[in-house]
N, C-alpha and C positions, 0 to 999 in steps of 0.2 A: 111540719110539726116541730122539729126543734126551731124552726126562726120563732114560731108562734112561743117555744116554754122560754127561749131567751128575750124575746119581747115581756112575759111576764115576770121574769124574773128582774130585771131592770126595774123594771115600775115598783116589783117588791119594794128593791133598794130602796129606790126612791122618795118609797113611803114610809119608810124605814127615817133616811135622814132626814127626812120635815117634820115626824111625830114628835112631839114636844117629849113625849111619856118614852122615846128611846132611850135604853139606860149608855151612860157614856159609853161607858166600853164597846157597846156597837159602835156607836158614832164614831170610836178613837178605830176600831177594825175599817169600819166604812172607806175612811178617808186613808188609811193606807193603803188597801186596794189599789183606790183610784189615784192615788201619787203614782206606787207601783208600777203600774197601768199607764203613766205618764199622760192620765186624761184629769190635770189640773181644773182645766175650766166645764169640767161636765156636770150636768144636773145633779146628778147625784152629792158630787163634793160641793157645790151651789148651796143643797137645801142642807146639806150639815154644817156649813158656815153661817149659818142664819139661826142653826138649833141653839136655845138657852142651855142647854144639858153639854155642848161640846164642852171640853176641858180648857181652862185658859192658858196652858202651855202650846196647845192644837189651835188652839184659834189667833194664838200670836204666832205659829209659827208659818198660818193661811194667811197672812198679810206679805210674809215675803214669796212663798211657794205654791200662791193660789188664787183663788175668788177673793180680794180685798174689796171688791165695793159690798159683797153678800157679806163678808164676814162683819162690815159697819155697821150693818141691817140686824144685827146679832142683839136682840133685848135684851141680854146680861152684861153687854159690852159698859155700858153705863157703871154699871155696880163694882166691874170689874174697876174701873176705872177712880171709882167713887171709894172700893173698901183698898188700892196699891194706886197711890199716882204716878209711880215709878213703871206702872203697866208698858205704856209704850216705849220706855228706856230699853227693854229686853226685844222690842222688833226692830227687825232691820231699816236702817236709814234711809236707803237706798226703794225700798218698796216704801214708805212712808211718803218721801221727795216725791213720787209717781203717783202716790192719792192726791197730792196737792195739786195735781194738774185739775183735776174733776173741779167742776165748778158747786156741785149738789154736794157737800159736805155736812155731817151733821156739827150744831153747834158746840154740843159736849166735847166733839174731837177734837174740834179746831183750839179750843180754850185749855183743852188737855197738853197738846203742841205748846202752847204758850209758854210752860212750864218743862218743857224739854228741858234734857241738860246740856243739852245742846246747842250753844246759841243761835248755829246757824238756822236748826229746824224752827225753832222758835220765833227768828225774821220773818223765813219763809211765810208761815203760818200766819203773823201778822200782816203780810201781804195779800193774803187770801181775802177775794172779794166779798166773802159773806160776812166777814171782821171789817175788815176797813173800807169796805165801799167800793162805787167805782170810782176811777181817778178822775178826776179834775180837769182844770184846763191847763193847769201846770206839769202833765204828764209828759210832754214834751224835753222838758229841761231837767224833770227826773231821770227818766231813760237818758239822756246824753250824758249825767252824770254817770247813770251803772255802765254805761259800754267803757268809759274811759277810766271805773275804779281799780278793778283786778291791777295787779302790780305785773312786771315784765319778766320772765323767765327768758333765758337765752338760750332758748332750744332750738336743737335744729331744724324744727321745723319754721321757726319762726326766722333762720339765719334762711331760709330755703325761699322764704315769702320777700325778703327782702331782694337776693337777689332777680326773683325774680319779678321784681318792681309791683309789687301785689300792697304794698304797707302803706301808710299814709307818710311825708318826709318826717312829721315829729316824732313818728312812731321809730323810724330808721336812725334818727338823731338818739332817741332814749338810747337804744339799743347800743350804737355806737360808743355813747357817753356809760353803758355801765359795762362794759370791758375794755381794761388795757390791751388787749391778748388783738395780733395783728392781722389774723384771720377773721374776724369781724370787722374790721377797714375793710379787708379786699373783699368782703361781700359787697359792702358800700359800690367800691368801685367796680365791679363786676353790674351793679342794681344800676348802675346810672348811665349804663351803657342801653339800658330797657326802659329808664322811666327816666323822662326828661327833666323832672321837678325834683329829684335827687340833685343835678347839676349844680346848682345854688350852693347847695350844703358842700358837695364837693370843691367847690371853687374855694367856700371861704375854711375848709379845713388846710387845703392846700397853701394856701398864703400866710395861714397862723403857725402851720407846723412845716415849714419851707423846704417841705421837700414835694414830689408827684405821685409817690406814690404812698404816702402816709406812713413811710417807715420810718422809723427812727428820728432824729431831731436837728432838725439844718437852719438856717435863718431864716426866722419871723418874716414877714413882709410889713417893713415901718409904718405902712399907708391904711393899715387895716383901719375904719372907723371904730370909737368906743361903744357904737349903738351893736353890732355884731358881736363884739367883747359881749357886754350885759348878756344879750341872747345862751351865749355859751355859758358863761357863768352861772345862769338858770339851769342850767340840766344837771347833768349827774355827771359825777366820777371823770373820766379820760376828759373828756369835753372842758369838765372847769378847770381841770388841771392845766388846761391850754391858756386859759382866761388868765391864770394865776402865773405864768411864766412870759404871757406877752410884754413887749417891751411899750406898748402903748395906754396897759390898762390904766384905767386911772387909780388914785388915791381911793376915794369912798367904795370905788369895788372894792379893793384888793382889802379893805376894812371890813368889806362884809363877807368876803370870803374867807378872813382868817376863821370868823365864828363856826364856819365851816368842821364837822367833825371829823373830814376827811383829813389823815395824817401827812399823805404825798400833796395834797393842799395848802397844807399849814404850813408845811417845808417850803413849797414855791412860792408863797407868801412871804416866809419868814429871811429870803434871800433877794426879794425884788428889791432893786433899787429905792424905786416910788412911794416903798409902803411908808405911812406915817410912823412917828416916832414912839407917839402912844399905842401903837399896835405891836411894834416891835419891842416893846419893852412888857407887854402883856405876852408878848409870844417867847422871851427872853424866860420866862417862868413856867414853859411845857414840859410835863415829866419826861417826854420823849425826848431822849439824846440828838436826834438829829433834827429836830426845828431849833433848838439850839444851838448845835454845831454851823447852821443855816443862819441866825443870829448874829451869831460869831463872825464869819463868814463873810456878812453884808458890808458894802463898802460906804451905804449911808448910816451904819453903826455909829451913834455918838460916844462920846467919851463916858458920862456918865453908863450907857447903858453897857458898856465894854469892861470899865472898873466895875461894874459888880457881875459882869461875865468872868471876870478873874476870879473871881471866890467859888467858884464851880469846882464839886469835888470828880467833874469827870477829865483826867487828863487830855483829851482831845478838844475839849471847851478851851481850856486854859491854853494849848499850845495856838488855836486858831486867835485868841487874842493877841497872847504874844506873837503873832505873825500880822497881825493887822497894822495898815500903816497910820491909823491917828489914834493907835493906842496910848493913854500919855507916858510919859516917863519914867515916875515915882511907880507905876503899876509895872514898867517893865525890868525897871530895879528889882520890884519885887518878886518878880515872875523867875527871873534870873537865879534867884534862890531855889528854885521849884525840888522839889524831890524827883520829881520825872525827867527824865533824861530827855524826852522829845517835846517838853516845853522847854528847858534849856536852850538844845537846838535851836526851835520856832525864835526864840529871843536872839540866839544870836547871827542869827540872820537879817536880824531887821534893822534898814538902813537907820530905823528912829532910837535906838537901841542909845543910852547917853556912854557916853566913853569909860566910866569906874566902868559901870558892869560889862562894857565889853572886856576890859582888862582882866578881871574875875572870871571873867568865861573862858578866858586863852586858856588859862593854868587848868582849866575843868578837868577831872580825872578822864571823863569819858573822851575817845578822839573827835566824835561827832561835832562835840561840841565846841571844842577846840578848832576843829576845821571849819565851820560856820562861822566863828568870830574873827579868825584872821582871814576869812576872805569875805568881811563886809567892809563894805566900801566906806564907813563911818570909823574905822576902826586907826586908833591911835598910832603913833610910828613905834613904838615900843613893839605894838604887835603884829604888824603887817613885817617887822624885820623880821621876825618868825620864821614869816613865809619865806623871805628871800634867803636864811642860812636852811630853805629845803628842811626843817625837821617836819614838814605835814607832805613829803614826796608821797607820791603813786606806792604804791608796793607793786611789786612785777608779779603777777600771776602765772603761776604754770601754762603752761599751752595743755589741751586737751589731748587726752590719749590717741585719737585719730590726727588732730596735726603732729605730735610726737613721731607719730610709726608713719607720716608721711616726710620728716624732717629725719626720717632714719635712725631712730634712738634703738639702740639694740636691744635697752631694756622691754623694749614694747614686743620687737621681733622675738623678742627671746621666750616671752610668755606668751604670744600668739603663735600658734604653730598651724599652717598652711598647708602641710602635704598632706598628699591624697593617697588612698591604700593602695596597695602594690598591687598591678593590676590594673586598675579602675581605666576603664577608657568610658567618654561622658556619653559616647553616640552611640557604644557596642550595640548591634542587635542579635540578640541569641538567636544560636543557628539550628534551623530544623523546626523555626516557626508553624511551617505551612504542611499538612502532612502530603508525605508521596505518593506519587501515582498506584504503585504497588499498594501501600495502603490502602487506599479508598476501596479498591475492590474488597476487602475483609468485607465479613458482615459487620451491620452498625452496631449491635451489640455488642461482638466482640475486640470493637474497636473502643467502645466508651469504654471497658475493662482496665479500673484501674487509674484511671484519669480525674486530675481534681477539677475542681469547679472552673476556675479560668480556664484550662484549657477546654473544655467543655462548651465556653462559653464562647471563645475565639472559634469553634468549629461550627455552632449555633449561628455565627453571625457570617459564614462565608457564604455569600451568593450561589458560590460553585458548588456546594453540597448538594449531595443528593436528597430527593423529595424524602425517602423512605429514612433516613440520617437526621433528615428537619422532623416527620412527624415521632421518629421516636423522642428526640431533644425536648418537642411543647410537650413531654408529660414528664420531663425532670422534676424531681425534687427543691433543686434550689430557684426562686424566683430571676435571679440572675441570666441562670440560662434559657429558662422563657421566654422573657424579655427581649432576649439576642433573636428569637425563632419570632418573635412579633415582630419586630421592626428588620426582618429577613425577607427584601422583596422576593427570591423563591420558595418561599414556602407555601405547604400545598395549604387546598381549600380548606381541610380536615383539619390541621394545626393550627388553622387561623379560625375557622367555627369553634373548636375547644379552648382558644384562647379567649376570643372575643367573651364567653359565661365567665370569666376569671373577675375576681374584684380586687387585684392588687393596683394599685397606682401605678407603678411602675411599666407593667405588664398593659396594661391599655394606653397607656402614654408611646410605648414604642409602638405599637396596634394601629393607634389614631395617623402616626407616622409613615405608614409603610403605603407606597404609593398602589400598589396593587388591591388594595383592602376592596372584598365587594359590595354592591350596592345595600343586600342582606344583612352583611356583617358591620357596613356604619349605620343602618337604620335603627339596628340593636345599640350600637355604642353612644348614639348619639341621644336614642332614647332615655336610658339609663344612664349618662352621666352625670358625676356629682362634683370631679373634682378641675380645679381649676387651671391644671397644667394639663389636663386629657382636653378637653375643649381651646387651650390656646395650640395646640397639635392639630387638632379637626380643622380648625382656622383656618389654619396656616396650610393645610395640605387638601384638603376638601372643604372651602369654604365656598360653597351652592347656598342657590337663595334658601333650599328644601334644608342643610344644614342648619345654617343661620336661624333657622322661623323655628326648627325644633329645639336648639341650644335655649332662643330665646323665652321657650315656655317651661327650662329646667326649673324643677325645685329648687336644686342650691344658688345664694345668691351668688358665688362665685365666677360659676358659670355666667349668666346672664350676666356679670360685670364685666366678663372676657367679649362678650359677642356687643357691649355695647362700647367698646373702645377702641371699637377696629374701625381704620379711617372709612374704608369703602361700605358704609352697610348700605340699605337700598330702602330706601323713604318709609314702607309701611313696615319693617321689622324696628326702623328707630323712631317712629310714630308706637307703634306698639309698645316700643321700653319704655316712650315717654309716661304713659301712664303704669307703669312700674309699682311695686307696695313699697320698696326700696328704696332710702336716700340715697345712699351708694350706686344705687343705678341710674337713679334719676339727676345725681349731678354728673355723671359721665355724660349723658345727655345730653346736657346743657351747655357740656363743654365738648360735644362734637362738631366740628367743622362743616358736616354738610347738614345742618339740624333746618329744618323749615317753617315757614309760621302755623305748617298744623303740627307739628312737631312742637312750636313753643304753647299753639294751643293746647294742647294734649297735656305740656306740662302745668300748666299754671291752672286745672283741674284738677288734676291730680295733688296738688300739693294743696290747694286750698279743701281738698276733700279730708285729706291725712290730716292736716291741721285743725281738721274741726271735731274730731275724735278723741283729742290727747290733754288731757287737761284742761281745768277750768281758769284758762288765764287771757291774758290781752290777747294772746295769739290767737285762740280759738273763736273769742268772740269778734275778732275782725275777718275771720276766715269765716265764717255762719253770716256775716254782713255785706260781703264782699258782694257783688254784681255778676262775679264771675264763677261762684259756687256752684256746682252739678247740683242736678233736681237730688240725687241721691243721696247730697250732703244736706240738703232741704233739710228732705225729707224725713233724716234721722235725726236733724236738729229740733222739726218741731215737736219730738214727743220727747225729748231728753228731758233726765229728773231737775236739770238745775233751772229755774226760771229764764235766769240772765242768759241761756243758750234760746229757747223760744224769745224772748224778747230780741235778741238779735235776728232771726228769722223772720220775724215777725218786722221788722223795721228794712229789709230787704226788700230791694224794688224787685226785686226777678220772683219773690214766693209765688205761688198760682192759688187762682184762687178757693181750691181745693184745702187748702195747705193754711189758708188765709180763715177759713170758712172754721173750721176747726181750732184755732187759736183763738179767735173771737169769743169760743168758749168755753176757754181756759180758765182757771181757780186764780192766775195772779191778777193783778187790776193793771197792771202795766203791758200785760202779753194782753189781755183784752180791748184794751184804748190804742194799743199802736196795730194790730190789726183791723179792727173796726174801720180804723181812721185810711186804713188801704183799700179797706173794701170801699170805704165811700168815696172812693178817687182822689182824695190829699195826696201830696208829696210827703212822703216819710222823713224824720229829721236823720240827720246824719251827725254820726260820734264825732268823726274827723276833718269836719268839714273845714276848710281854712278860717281864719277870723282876722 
């Protein structure tokens, strides 16, 4: 009898939200209910998404928390739409992106989408096959265009897919060429020890920036051809910067790279030997000080473009001209007057320097400058006699206070005072450390009477105590003297079970230490551990495979980063880290010694799975295309809100045809045409394919 009055009452409901004539306010109770109730998709909230009487605050807020294809079904949706065309700007985007999957869309909506404020919904929608058809036979060379659009984010996931040889080389080159930063080389070089088409790239980095391991900056390799030059100067950032510092670039590069709006560009341009003269004299006029000072600098600087680097009002412009050697004469005359004391200097240092102004420079008020003129080698006998009556001598500088009081100056000993308090012996050991014999017999209580914490603490940790002395000490007050009765191989069972419930750090850290610990007491500790110095303890002192396997399933990732850096682990716990959620655990992985090819297989699953999760960028959609993607990562690709993630999927040789069968009938025209074309046995085109 009641299954029979809950049966009718259901159907009440029921009839309730499909009656046209229900006043809202039922409607608006109904479907709270059933949210309530966390039964979204039940008939009942169904037939009141579909009711003309719902409220259109309720029916937009059923497109993100409910029935969206019944709520489309909705005959006032039109009107709604027709008297606010701002309607759909108030639903969520995200539930919106997920109708667009559906291929049966009604027209009104789709036309509605057009008009988003949104540009992207607004694409999307115009993608949808009932708008623009199915695609073509040009569908091929659209899709390779969207896999290769999204721009490159330098994430770690995507530093994670590189080393582990998962990227395509141009993909690993972008990446390389848009950070300076040295930790993306050694991805490089870590990636090319796993994928042998990285080598290439490796070899010609190494001969441009002449060192092996990409650090820092050593000699070019002369023999580099200019066809590799070009290549690199096409990419980004680090990479052209290379192109623009080679000693072999030519002329018309180094001219198009000045146009370049990269600044460390312009600079290594603006200092090349090779670059033309009409570039340098365009580059001669960059508000930034240091393609200038680079300018200045250059040792194919002509005169003309040197005489109006003289007129620069920044002093370090002007001093690198007057330091140039085919600056002309009349300019270094002039320079020579300068207000600035380090264009001075710069002048009169310079062999080209005409003899008046050397002689103007000797008298200079400053010594600098003075000292520079009488020891150029250009310089008149008047002023090099200077030099030899000694008035530009050395000045003697003091010796420094530690070779003073080593050269025995009393002044030094006399302010430093070295003795030691009266008394002080360095080794003393206080006497009556260890308590006596007589003692220990007291009771333990009346022995702790009185005693501060250290001492308490040095009786805590004697071996030789008595059990009933150690179980009073684990229920001290201070953590200190706990600590000492944990990591106290006699201490009894009792003070080691009441320590082991403890959650001080400290306190399970000497715990994890103590070699007597029982099988009980580490199955708890190992269970519950969180912290990263109690597990490098268990390691080191109870490191069983039973250990290991349980450390390795801890919540914290600390933990699990301790049990994956330890050289000896045993094939199936470093197989198990391999697929990890954790970058941190997973590059310890990768950099363990006994790691194996199911160990690398396990990794390059896992990371192509995490990757395809995280954002809508080049990384994910070569990780969704990849060969080696898990069915899991498929699987959650082929129903993602963004297109260009099902198109990726969809153009995977490994989707099944499950997977395949279901994208075929998809809302975009491009997730439909590159599936189809799999189910009909085609070869799929590929983003990265070489050319």
């Amino acid at each position: 009898m009641p299954k029979q009055g809950k049966r009718s009452s259901q159907a009440r409901r029921l009839q309730e939200a499909a009656d046209p004539t229900t006043p809202s306010a039922r409607l608006v109770e109904l479907c709270r209910e059933e949210l309530d109730a966390d039964r979204k998709q039940s008939p009942v909230i169904c037939g009141a998404a579909a009711n003309p009487n719902l409220p259109p605050e309720i029916l937009c807020f059923l497109f993100f928390d409910g029935p969206a294809l019944q709520a489309l079904k909705n005959p006032a949706l039109p009107l709604y739409l027709l008297e606010d065309p701002g309607f759909l700007s108030r639903c969520d985007r995200a539930a919106l992106q997920n109708l667009l999957r559906e291929e049966d869309l009604p027209h009104f909506f789709l036309s509605a989408l057009l008009a988003h404020r949104e540009p992207r919904l607004a694409t999307e929608a115009a993608q949808h096959v009932r708008l623009a058809g199915e695609a073509g036979a040009e569908w091929r060379e659209e899709a390779h265009n969207v896999l290769r659009a999204p721009s490159l984010h330098l994430s770690p996931f995507l530093l994670e897919l590189i080393e582990l040889g998962l990227v395509p080389v141009e993909v690993a080159a972008r990446a390389v060429g848009a950070s300076s930063a040295y930790p993306v080389r050694q991805v490089l070089l870590r990636g090319a020890t796993r994928n042998a088409a990285y080598r290439p790239l490796l070899d010609l980095l190494r001969k441009v920036t002449g060192t092996r391991d990409l650090r820092g900056r050593g000699a070019p390799d002369p023999e580099v051809d200019p066809e590799p030059l070009c290549w690199l100067a096409g990419n980004d950032g680090w990479l052209r910067r290379l192109a623009a510092r080679h000693p072999r670039t030519p002329p018309h590069l180094l001219a198009r790279l000045a146009e370049v709006g990269d600044l460390t560009v312009q600079r290594e341009v603006a200092a090349h030997p090779a670059t033309p003269p009409e570039v340098l004299a365009d580059l001669a006029g960059s508000r930034y000080l240091r393609v200038r000072l680079a300018v200045a600098r250059n040792p194919s600087a002509g005169p003309e473009l040197l005489a109006r680097l003289a007129e620069d009002p920044e002093a370090r412009i002007r001093a690198a001209v007057g330091r140039h050697p085919t600056t002309p004469g009349e300019r270094l005359t002039q320079l020579a007057g300068d207000t600035a004391e380090r264009v001075r200097s710069a002048v009169a240092r310079n062999p080209a320097c005409p003899a008046e102004a050397l002689i103007a420079l000797a008298s200079d008020v400053e010594p600098a400058v003075r000292l520079g003129a009488v020891r150029n080698p250009a310089a008149p006998a008047e002023v090099r006699k200077q030099r030899l009556d000694g008035e530009y001598r050395t000045r003697q500088r003091p010796l420094p206070g530690r070779a003073r009081m080593a050269a025995g100056d009393p002044s030094i000993h006399g302010a430093v005072s070295h003795a030691l308090p009266p008394g002080y012996e360095a080794n003393s050991v206080a006497a009556g450390s260890l308590p006596s014999e007589p003692d220990r017999q007291r009771p333990p209580a009346e022995r702790l009477q009185g005693l501060g914490m250290r001492r308490r603490r040095e009786i805590a940790a004697n071996p030789a105590e008595a059990a009933e002395m150690l179980d009073l000490l684990s229920q001290d007050l201070q953590w200190e003297v706990r600590a000492a009765v944990a990591g106290n191989p006699s201490a009894p069972e009792a003070a080691l079970e009441r320590l082991s419930q403890s959650s001080t750090p400290r306190i399970l850290f000497s715990l994890a230490g103590n070699p007597r610990l029982t099988p009980e007491h580490l199955d708890r500790l190992t269970a519950q551990c969180w912290s990263d110095t109690v597990a490098e303890a268990l390691v080191a002192m109870h490191g069983t495979f039973a250990v290991l396997e349980c450390l390795a399933g801890a919540q914290a990732t600390e933990v699990r980063l301790v049990v994956a850096r330890k050289p000896e682990l045993p094939p199936e716990i470093l197989n198990r880290l391999a697929g990890d959620a954790d970058l941190e655990v997973r590059r310890a992985v990768r950099r363990h010694p006994r790691r194996s090819a199911a160990t690398e297989a396990a990794l390059r699953g896992a990371a192509l799975c995490q990757a395809s999760e995280h954002g809508l960028d080049l990384c994910q959609l070569l990780a969704l295309s990849h060969p080696e993607q898990p069915a899991e990562g498929l699987r959650k690709g082929a129903i993602h809100r963004y297109w260009e993630c099902r198109l990726a999927v969809a153009l995977n040789p490994k989707a099944g045809p499950e997977l395949l069968s279901r994208l075929a009938c998809d809302g975009n025209r491009l997730v439909r045409a590159a599936a189809r074309s799999q189910l009909a046995g085609e070869v799929p085109p590929r983003a990265w394919e070489p050319e």
